[in-house]
SEVOVO-873507 format. One record per residue (C-alpha): residue in one letter; y, z, x. Coordinates in pm, whole numbers, padded with zeros to 5 digits, always signed. Each point is the difference from the previous one (the first is absolute). Layout:
N
aYZX
...
***
This chain:
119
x-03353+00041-04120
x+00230+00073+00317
x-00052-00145+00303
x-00113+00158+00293
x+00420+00005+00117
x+00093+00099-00294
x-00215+00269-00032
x+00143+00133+00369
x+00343-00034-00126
x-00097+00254-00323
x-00196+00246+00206
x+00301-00018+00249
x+00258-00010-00188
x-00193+00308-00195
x+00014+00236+00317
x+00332-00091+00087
x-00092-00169+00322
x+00219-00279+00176
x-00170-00297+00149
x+00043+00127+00324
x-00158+00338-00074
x-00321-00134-00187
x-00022-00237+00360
x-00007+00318+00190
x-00272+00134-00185
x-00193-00276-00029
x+00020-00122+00373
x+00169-00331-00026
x+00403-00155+00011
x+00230+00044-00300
x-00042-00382-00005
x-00376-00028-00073
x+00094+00275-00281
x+00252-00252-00133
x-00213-00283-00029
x-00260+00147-00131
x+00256+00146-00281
x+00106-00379-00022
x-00367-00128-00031
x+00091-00223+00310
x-00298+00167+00204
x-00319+00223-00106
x-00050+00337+00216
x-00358-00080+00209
x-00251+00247-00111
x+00014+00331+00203
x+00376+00020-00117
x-00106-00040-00401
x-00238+00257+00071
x+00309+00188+00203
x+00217-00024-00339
x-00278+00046-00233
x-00036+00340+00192
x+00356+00076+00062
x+00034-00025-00363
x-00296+00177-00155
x-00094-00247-00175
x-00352-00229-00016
x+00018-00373+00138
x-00078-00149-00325
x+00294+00142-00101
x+00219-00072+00256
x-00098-00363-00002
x+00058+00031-00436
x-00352-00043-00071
x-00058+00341-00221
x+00341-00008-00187
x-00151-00056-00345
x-00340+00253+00081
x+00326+00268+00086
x+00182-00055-00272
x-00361+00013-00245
x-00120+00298+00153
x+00346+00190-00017
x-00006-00129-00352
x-00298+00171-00101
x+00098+00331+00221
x+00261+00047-00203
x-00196-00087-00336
x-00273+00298+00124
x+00263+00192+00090
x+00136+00030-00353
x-00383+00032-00115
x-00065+00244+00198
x+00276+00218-00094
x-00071-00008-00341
x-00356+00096+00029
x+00103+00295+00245
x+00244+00158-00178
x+00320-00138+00165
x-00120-00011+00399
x+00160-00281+00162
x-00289-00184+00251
x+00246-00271+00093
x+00098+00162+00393
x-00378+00062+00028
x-00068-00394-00099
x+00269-00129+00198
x-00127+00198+00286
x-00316-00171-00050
x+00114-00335+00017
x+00185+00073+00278
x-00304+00117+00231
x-00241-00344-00220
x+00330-00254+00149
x-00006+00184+00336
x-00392-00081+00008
x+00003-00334-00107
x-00214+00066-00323
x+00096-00191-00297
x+00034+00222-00329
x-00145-00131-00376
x+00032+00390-00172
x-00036-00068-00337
x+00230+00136-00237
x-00299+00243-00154
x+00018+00165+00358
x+00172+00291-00133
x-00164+00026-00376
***
């Protein structure tokens, strides 16, 4: 599991941000960026919630806590995915299941879809 500054580093790094731009954003120096990149210091609580928004992504994950329910539920998308296309004829549902977990993350709802979902 990544920590919580080495999770901003990723979803940085990801969007092609410097330090100094993801400060701007966020509302803070270049310096509190840094050492919370570092682990030296932990962002207070409105600016988790600032990156957690800036990024489109949940808190839980931000802070690392829903890594393995990600990875288990994109897992099984892509399992359904392959079920469903063989029981209709070849239609690929995976954009329409990605979309979905997409919109459950940006609600907070944590996903168990079984793999029978689909069949």
């Amino acid at each position: 599991m990544k920590t919580l500054g080495e999770q901003i580093t990723v979803l940085r790094s990801d969007r092609n941000m410097t330090q100094e731009d993801l400060a701007e954003k966020i509302g803070v120096s270049r310096q509190a960026v840094t050492k919370w990149e570092a682990n030296e210091s932990t962002p207070e609580l409105a600016k988790i919630i600032a990156l957690a928004d800036f990024f489109g992504i949940s808190l839980d994950k931000l802070v690392g806590r829903d890594e393995s329910l990600y990875d288990m539920v994109k897992d099984t998308v892509i399992e359904c995915s392959a079920n469903c296309r063989e029981l209709y004829d070849g239609v690929d549902f995976t954009p329409f299941l990605n979309r979905f977990i997409v919109y459950m993350e940006k609600i907070n709802v944590s996903l168990n879809i079984p793999a029978s979902w689909c069949g």
